[in-house]
Every structure is written in structure tokens, then in C-alpha cells.
N, C-alpha and C positions, 0 to 999 in steps of 0.2 A: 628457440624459446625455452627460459628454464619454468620447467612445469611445477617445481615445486612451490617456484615464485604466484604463479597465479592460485593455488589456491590457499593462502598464506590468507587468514584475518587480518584485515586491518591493523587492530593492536599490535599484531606479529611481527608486521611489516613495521609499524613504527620503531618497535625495539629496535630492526635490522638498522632502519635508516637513522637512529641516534647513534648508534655504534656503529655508524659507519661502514656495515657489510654490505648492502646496497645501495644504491641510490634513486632517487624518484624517476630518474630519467631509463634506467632499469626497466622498475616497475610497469614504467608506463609502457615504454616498449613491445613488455611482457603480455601486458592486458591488449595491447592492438594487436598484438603480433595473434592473438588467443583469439581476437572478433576473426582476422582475417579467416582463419584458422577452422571456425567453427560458425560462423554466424550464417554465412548459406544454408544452413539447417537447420540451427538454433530460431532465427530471424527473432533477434529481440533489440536492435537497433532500426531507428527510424534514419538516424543521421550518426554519424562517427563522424568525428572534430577532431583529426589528426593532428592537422598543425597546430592547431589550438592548446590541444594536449601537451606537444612536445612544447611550447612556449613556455607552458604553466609549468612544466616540472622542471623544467631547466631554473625557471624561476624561485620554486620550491628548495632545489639543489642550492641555490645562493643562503638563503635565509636558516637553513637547516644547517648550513657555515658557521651562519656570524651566529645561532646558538639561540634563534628567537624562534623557532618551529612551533605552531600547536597542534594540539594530536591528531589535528586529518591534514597536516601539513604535506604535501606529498604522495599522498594516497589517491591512485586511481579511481574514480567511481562517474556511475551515471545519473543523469534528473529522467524520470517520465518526461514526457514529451506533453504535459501540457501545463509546464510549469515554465514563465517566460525568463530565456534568456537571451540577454542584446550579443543581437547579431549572429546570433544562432537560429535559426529557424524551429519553428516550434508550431507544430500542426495539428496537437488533438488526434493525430493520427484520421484525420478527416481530410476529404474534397475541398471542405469550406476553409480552412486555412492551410492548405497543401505550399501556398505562396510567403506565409507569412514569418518576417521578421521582425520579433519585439525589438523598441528601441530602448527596451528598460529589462533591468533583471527583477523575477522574483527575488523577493526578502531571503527566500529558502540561498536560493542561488548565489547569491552576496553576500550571505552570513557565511556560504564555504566556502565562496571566491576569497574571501577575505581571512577562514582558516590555511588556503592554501592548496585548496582539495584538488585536483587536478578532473578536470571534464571530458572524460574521452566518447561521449556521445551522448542522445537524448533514446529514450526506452520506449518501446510501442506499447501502445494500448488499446484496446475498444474503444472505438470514435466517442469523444467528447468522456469519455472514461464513461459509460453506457453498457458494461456485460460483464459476463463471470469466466470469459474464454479467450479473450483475445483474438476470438474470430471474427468479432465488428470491428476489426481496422478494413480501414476504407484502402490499407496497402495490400498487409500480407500477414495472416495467422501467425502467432508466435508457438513456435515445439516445445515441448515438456523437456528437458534435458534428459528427464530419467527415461523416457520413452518418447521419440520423434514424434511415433504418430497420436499422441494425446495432446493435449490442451494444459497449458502452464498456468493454469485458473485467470481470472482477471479482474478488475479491470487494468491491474498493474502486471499484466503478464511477463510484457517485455523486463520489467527491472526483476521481477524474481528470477527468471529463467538467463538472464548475464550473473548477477551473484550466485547461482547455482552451480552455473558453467564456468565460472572463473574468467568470466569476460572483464569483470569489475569487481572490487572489494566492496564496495555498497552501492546503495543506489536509492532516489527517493521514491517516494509513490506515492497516492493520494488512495484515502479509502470515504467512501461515502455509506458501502452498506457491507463495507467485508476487502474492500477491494484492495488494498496489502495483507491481512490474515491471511484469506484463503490462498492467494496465489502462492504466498508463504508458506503454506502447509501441502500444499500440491507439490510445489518445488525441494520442501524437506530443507527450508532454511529458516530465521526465524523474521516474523514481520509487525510491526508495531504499529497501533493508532493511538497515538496520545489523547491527550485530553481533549474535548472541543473548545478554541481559544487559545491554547500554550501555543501553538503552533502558527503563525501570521501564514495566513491566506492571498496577501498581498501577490497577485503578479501568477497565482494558480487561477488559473480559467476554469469558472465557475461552472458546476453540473449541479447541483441542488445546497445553497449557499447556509443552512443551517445543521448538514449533517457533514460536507465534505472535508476533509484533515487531511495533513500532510505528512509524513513517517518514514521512518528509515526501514528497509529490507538489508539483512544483514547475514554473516555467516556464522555467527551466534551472539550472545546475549550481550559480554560488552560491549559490543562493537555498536548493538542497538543503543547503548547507554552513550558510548561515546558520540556516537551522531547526534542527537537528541538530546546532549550539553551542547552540541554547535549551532542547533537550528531553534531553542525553545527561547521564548522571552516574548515580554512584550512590543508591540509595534503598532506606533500611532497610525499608519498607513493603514489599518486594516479594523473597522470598527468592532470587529467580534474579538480581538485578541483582549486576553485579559490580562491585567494588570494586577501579575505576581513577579515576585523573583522567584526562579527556577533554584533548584538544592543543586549540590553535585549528585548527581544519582548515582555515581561510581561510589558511593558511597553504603548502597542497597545491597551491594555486589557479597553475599554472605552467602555460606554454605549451609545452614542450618536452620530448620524454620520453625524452633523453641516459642512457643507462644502464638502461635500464630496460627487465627482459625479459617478455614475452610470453607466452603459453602459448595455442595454440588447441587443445581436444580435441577430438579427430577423431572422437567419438561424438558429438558436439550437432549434426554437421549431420543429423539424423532424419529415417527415410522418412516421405513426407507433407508433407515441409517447401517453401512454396510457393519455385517459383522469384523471384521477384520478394525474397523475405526472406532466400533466399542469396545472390542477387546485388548488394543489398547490403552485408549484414555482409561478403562478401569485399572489396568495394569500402572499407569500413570500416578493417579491416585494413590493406588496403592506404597507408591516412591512417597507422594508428600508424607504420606503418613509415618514410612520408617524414617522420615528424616526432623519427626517432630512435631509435623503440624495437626492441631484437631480438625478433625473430616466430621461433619456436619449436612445433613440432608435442607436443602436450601427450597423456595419455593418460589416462582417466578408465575404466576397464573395466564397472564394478558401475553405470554410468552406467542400463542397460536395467532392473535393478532397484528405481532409488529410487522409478519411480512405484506400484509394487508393494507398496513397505514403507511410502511415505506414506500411500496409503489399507489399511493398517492401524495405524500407528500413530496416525495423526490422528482416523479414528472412535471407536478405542477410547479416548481422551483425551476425545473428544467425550461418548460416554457415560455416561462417567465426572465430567464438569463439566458434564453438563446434566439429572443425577439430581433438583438441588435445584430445577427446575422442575414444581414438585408438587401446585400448587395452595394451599398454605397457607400458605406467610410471604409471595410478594411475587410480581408480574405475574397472570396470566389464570388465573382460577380457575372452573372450570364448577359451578355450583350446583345446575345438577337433575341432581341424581344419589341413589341409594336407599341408599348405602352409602359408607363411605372410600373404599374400592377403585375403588370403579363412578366416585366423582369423579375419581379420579387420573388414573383410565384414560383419559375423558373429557376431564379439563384436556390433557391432552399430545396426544392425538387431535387436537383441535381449534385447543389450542395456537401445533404444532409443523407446516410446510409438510410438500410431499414429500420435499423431495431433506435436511432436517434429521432426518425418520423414516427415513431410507434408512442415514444416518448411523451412528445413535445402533443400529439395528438390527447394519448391520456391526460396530461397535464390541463391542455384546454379544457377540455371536457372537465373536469373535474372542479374548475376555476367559473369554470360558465356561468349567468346567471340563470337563478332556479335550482342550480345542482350543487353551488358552493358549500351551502350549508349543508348540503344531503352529505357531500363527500369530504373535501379539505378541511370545514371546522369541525368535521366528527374527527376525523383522522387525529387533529390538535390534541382534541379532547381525549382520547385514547392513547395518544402520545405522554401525555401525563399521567397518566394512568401506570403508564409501564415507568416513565421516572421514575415515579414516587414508589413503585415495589422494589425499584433497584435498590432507591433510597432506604427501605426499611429492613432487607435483609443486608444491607453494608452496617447496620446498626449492631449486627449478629456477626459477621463474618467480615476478617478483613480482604478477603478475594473470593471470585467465583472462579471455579473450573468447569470444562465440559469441552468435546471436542471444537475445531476450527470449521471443519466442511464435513457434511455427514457423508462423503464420499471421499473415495483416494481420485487422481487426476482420471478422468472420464476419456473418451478417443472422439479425437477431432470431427465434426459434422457431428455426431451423435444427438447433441440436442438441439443444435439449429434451426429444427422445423419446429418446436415445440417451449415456446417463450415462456410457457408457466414453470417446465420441468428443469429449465434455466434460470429461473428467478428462485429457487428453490434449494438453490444452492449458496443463499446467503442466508437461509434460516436461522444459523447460528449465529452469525455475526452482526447483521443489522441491527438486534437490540441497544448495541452498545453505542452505536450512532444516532438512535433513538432517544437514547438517555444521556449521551454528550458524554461517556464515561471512556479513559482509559482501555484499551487491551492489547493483548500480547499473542503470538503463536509459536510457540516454538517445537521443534520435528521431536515426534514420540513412537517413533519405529516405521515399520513396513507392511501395508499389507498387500500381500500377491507382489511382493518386489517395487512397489510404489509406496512413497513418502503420507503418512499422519503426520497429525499439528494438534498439539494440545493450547488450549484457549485458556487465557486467565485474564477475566473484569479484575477492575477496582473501582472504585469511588474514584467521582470527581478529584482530579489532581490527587488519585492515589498512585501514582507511579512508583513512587519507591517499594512499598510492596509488593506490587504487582513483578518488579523489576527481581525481588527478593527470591518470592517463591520461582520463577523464573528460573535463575543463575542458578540455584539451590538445584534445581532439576535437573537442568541442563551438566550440572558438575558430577550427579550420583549418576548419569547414562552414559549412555555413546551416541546416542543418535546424530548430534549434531556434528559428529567427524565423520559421517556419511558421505559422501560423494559419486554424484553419477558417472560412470563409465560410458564417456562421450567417445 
């Protein structure tokens, strides 16, 4: 295997395969020969799609011929595992759909089938994308690349920890409250949540359906711009998608960030938060600033609240879109059972892990009659609350900064017995799915030898900016030519 190939960015690798110094059928080689190689250990595949793979690049190889390529033409990458693709198996990394083959692809999956992307497997996750570790997969924990025995954050473990490793040039993931960010920032690559809406939901199996997006995890910044012209647009299939035309965003792609104001909220530095992860992002800062931008002290107040109204708005969604796992149209259905009831009970029992019953419990409870109004429509009511502040310092500042995960990657079991000091680790990130807003992460050094992630909001379909100061950062560091010594 040529090693330089695998961890080649995407863009890179495009260049190679328009000039003709490689080929996809290479590449792809490169990147399975790289799972076989490493993924015993890595474990961030649920399924690797061999043949599948080598079909697609061979196929890719034709078209890159006759002169008609687009830019993921050819490029090795993986989908999370709960994003459906036909005739691929696609399991949530759960018991409950451990059997199942979609007869249809996600939108996501069809916009790159149809760039060219080539699929060399699906990414494990925390069952039903349900944790911040990738210890709730109902198979097998996914490894930190930079350290075996840590946690490649979650609930997108598996794709950050293959684009780390060089198992995959990208990969997708889904975030509901951090869940591409942080793994992104654990991994020391960079991970994106678009806007709520740009991104068609169609054919992503739903965990809480007004905060969940879909995004690229990538090995730096254009590569996130480049995925993210292939997968953004509207789509009738999906009633939440909105009906915009997308820009080129390669377009954002500037070095310098002349005009361009700032916001740090002085609530995201949070107790708990390791020295080593402040002492970057302010180091970070420090970078927008010599490169132009004005730095401005930002105010985000309801900030101590969002983790509070995520884990109730998010279980009670959850509840409510994981009713139709019942045992009788489709996944794990338990057969000894002496009645209807006694199966239902049964199929979801056995189903469904802990921390997905833990869920779907909160959720009821919270939905119940007597309680609704105590919990879900306060939660609403607070949830606007935090919009509307987003909304008023985006009127001041065209991005916020502040770290990804107030911690570097944690060691495996560590929080497992202790669900609040696990949920505590999307503090940063959840705001932004709260408010449907844009964010970004991209690696802003080391502490103790583990990967930081610097965080940057925008406004609603503010991605160009966001994407600006990004690249802009990304081009005055080195962080992101980082790579773990696998």
C-alpha cells in the first residue's frame, strides 16, 4: 500500500487523478488495503463494501476518460451507518436493525453516487446516533486513532476516526447536538454542521428530527467545502429542506479576514474546561486577530440552559420516531413471545441498548400527560429564547468562536457509568442545533499529545463566512497536517 496515497485530501487526490498520476482504482485499493491494515483496532467500520467499491472506481476510471469527472469523482469515502443505502445494510449500529437492507438510497448517498464518490464502507456509531463515544454501538467501541485506548468522541465516531486514519478521504455524519464537531475535534480533523435544512434529511434515520443534519468530516477545510457543494440543495422529499440555491462556497476560500467581526461569548469558556483546550482556542483567537479580523467580547446568556432543553427536546423526538420499531414491518423482531404485547415488549427490550432505552424513557416522560407543559413546551419556550440571542449578536458579529469539546478525547469506559458527565460533553456544541445555525471545527493544536478543535457559528445559511474565517486559520497553522502515528 502507498502510504502517501492514503493520506492525500481529497482535493489532492483530484489533482493526481485529472493529471492522470493515479487512478481511483488505486486509491481505492489504497484506502481498503488501509481498513484491512488497521481497522482491527481502529474498529470504525460497521460494513466494508469491497466489491462494491472496486465497481465504482473502475467505473469512476471510465468517466474521468471521456473528461466529464466532478470533484468527488473517484474519491474514496465512507457514509455513517445510519444514513440508508440500497442494498447496503444499514444498522444504526443497533440489535434493531442489525438485519436491515434499505431498498432506497439516502438523498446524501445519491447526490455522491451520482458525483462518482466511490463507498468503500458505512461508519459506526452510538446506536440510533444516541452518545458522545461511540461506546453505545450495540457492536464494538470505535479507538481514537491518536490513542487506541480513548474514545474518537461521538456520536459520528466511526467516520471521524476512518478520515483520521486514512481509512477514507471523507466521510458523512449526522450531528444533532455536537455529533460531527466534537468527534472532529477529538480526531484533530475538521467537521461541519450546516445549516438546518440545506442539507435533505431524506433517507437519514431519524433521532430527534428538528435538530438532526448531515455534514461532511474531512481532512481540512476545502475538502469540507467541496462535499458540501455535492450534498447541499433543496429536496422535495424531505419537508424540512429549504428552498434556497446553494453559492459555490469554494468561493469563501480567502486568506485574510479584513473586515470581518468576531464574537467570543464569554459563557463557552465552562467550568471543567481543560486548561490545555483554553489555552489554545485563546492562542486561536489570537491567529483571527493577526490575520485581520476585529475580536469582540460576544454574550450568549441562556447559554447554561441549552444542555437542559436538548436532553428534553431531543428524547422526546426520539420517542416519538422510534415508536415504529415494533417488531412487525421491518428490523428485530422477537418471536417467542405468547401475545402481541408480550412481542412488542420483548422486540424493543432486546432491541434497543441502554443509553437508546434511557432515551426514549426520558422522552415519554417528558411528552406525558400532566408533564408536557411542565417540560417539552417550556423547553420550546427556551429554545427561542436562545435563537433569538444568537440572532442578536449575529447583528454585531459575523461569526462566533469558542472551543469544540471542553475536553481533549477522554479513555474509554471512563464515563460510561455516569450519563450526566457524558451529556456534558456537547455543552458547546448543542447551542447551534438549538438555533438551526451553521458550525465548523477545525484542529487548533495539542494538548498532552491529543487533538483541540476550534468552533466557529454563523448565522442561519451563514456558511460562507463561517467557511472564511475557517480556511483563513486553517492556512496561518499547521494543525491540520497533523496526523496520528497509527
Amino acid at each position: 500500500m502507498d502510504k502517501s496515497l492514503v493520506n492525500l485530501t481529497a482535493h489532492e487526490a483530484r489533482d493526481m487523478l485529472d493529471r492522470g498520476d493515479v487512478s481511483s482504482l488505486e486509491l481505492t485499493e489504497a484506502s481498503l488495503e488501509r481498513i484491512e491494515e488497521i481497522d482491527d483496532r481502529v474498529k470504525a467500520f460497521v460494513t466494508v463494501t469491497r466489491n462494491l467499491a472496486l465497481e465504482q472506481a473502475r467505473e469512476a476510471d471510465v468517466r474521468i476518460a471521456e473528461g466529464n469527472a466532478a470533484p468527488l469523482t473517484g474519491i474514496p469515502m465512507q457514509l455513517k451507518d445510519n444514513m440508508c443505502t440500497h442494498g447496503v445494510p444499514t444498522t444504526c449500529s443497533s440489535r434493531m436493525l442489525e438485519e436491515f437492507v434499505p431498498p432506497y438510497d439516502a438523498s446524501v448517498a445519491e447526490r455522491l453516487r451520482q458525483e462518482g464518490a466511490v463507498l468503500v464502507g458505512k461508519g459506526n456509531l452510538d446506536e440510533f446516533a444516541m452518545g458522545s463515544s461511540t461506546e453505545n454501538s450495540a457492536f464494538f467501541p470505535t479507538h481514537n486513532p491518536w490513542d487506541l485506548e480513548r474514545v474518537p468522541g461521538g456520536s459520528s465516531g466511526g467516520p471521524a476516526a476512518a478520515v483520521a486514519s486514512g481509512e477514507a478521504f471523507f466521510s458523512l455524519g449526522s450531528d444533532t447536538g455536537g455529533s460531527i464537531r466534537q468527534p472532529g475535534s477529538l480526531c484533530g480533523i475538521v467537521g461541519m454542521k450546516p445549516t438546518y435544512g440545506l442539507v435533505s434529511r431524506y433517507g437519514l434515520i431519524a433521532f430527534a428530527s428538528s435538530l438532526d443534519q448531515i455534514g461532511p468530516l474531512t481532512r481540512d477545510v476545502r475538502d469540507s467545502v467541496i462535499v458540501l457543494n455535492a450534498i447541499a440543495g433543496h429536496d422535495p422529499r424531505d419537508s424540512t429542506s429549504i428552498e434556497f440555491q446553494p453559492p459555490d462556497y469554494t468561493a469563501a476560500l480567502k486568506t485574510d479576514l479584513k473586515g470581518m467581526r468576531i464574537g467570543v461569548p464569554k459563557e463557552y469558556f465552562v467550568d471543567g474546561m481543560e486548561s490545555g483546550v483554553e489555552e489554545a482556542t485563546r492562542k486561536a483567537i489570537d491567529v483571527l486577530k493577526s490575520l485581520g479580523a476585529e475580536i469582540g467580547e460576544a454574550s450568549l446568556p441562556h447559554t447554561s440552559y441549552a444542555l437542559a432543553v436538548y436532553y428534553i427536546i431531543a428524547p422526546s423526538e426520539c420517542s416519538a420516531n422510534l415508536a415504529r420499531y415494533d417488531g412487525v414491518k421491518y428490523g428485530f423482531s422477537e418471536q417467542d413471545a405468547d401475545s402481541m404485547w408480550d412481542a412488542y415488549e420483548k422486540t424493543r427490550q432486546r432491541g434497543f441498548g441502554p443509553e437508546v432505552k434511557r432515551r426514549i424513557m426520558l422522552g415519554t416522560y417528558a411528552l406525558s400527560s400532566g408533564y408536557y407543559d411542565a417540560y417539552y413546551l417550556k423547553a420550546q419556550q427556551v429554545r427561542t429564547i436562545i435563537r433569538q440571542e444568537f440572532e442578536s449578536e449575529f447583528e454585531k458579529f459575523d461569526a462566533l468562536v469558542m472551543a469544540t469539546s471542553p475536553t481533549t478525547a477522554f479513555k474509554l469506559g471512563e464515563k460510561m457509568d455516569d450519563p450526566v458527565q457524558m451529556y456534558l460533553n456537547d455543552v458547546l456544541t448543542l447551542p447551534a442545533n438549538i438555533a438551526g445555525i451553521p458550525g465548523i471545527s477545525v484542529p487548533s493544536g495539542l494538548s498532552n499529545g491529543l487533538p483541540t478543535g476550534l468552533q466557529i457559528m454563523a448565522k442561519p445559511l451563514g456558511e460562507e463566512a463561517m467557511f472564511r474565517i475557517a480556511y483563513a486559520y486553517e492556512q496561518a497553522t499547521d494543525w491540520h497536517n497533523m496526523t496520528p502515528e497509527l
